[in-house]
C-alpha positions in Angstrom: 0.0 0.0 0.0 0.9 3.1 -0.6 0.8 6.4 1.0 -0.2 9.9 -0.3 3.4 11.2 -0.5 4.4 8.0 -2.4 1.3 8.8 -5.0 2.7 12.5 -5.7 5.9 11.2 -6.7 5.1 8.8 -8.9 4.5 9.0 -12.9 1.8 10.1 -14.7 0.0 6.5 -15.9 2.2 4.5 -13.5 0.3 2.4 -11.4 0.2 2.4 -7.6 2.0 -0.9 -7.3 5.2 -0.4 -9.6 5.9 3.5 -7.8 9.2 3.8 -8.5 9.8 5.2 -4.8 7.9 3.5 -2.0 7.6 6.6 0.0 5.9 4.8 2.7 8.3 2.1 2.7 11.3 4.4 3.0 9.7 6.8 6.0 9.5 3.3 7.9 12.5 2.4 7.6 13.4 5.5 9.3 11.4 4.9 12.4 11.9 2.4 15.6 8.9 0.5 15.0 9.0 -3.3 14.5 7.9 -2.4 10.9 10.9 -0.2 10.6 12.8 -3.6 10.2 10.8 -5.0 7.5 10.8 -1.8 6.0 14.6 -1.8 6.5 15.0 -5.4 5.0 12.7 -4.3 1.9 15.6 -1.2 1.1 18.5 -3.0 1.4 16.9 -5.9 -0.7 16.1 -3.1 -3.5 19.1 -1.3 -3.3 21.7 -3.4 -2.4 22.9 -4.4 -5.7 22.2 -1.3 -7.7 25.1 0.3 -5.1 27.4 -3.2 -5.0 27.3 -2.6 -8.8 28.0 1.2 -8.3 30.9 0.3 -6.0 32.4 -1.7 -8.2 32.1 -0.3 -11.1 34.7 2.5 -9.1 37.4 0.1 -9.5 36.8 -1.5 -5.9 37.3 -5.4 -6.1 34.5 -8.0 -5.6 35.5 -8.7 -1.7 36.0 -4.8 -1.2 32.7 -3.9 -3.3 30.6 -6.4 -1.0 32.5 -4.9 2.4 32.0 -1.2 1.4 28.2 -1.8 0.6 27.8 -3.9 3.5 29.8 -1.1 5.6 27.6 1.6 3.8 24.5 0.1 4.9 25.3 -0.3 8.6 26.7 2.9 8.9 23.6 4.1 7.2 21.3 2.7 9.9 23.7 3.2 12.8 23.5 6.9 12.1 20.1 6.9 11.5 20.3 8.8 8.4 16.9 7.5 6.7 15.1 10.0 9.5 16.6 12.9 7.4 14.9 11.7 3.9 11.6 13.0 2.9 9.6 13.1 -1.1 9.7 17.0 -1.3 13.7 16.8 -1.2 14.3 15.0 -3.9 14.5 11.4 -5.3 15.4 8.6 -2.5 17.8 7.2 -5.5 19.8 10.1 -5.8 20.4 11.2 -2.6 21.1 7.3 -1.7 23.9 7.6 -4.8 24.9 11.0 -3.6 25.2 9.5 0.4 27.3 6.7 -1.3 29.9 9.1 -2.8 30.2 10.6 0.0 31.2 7.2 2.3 33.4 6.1 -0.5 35.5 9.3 -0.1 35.3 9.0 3.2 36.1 5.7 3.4 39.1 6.2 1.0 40.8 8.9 3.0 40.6 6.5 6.4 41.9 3.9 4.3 45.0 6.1 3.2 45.7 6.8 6.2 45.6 3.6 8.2 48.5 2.5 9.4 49.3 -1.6 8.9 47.1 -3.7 10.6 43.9 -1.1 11.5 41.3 -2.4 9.2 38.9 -4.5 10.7 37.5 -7.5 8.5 33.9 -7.4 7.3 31.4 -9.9 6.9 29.8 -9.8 3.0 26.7 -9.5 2.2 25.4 -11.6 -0.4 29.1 -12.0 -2.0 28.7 -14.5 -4.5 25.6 -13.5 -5.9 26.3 -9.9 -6.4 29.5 -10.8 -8.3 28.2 -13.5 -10.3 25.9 -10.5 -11.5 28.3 -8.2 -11.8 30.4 -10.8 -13.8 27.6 -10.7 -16.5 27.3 -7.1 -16.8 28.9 -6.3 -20.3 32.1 -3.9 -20.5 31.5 -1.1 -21.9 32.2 2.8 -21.4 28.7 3.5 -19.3 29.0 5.7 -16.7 28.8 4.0 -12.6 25.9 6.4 -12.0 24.3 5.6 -15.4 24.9 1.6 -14.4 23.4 2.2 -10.7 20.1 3.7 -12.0 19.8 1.0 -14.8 20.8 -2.1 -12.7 17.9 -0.1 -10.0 15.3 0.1 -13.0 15.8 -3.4 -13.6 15.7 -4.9 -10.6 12.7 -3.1 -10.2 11.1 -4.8 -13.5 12.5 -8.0 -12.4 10.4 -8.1 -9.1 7.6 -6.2 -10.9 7.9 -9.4 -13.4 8.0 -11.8 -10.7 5.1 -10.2 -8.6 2.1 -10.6 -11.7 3.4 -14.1 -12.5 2.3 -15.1 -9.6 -0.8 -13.1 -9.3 -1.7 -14.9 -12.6 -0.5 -18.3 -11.1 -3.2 -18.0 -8.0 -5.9 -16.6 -10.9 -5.5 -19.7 -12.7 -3.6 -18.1 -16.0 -0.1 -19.3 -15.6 -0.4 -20.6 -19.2 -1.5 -17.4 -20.5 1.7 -15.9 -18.9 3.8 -17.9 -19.9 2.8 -17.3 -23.1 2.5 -13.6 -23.1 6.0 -13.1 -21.0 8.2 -13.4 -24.4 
């Protein structure tokens, strides 16, 4: 469902369900509710590879991409930062890309000035799955902000896609899906 702040952000002709920014979701997220962790679990599902993808694209390799999102996200919620987030600011997307940049510059300066034996390891999040993706993702001379809002609209489609196949399986039209999906 939806909330009103969620409908005035979304496209002309779009329906309800495929908003491209679950207002309500993110507003949640920011809260200390016990729906603040679903909501929580719901972001990081949507957005966790559109930013591993970013991260990488950067240059970072596979085990430091999945450590720097990973470390990105907790940070993220340690600080508390989805509180500061609202629809009349701008798109969740870009200031999530725009909060990124800023932790990987961050986080490149404390790196640099580490001395041997400071870093502390990291559990990955989802590590072979994200680079197994990333693996497939052809080589070419896009832009890492252009990749991150593509791999984003995609993933989007994807559960989009996944969603009204199985409406159509509980309506008793799985056929018919199957045959209008290609």
């Amino acid at each position: 469902m939806s909330s009103p702040a969620s409908d005035s952000t979304r496209a002309p002709g779009v329906p309800r369900e495929f908003a491209t920014t679950r207002w309500s979701v993110i507003l949640a997220a920011g809260g200390s509710t016990p729906a603040a962790t679903d909501a929580l679990a719901v972001l990081c599902q949507a957005y966790w590879y559109p930013l591993y993808a970013y991260v990488r694209r950067q240059g970072h390799a596979p085990a430091d991409a999945q450590d720097l999102t990973q470390e990105f996200f907790a940070r993220l919620l340690q600080r508390g930062d989805l509180g500061t987030v609202a629809p009349e600011r701008g798109r969740f997307r870009a200031w999530l890309l725009a909060v990124m940049k800023h932790f990987l510059a961050k986080e490149w300066a404390r790196v640099h000035r580490l001395k041997r034996g400071g870093a502390t390891p990291h559990v990955p999040m989802d590590a072979n799955t994200g680079e197994e993706r990333y693996a497939r993702e052809p080589a070419d001379l896009v832009t890492a902000e252009h990749l991150y809002d593509r791999r984003w609209a995609m993933d989007l489609l994807d559960r989009g896609l996944t969603r009204l196949e199985a409406e159509s399986a509980a309506a008793g039209k799985a056929d018919q899906f199957a045959a209008l999906k290609f």
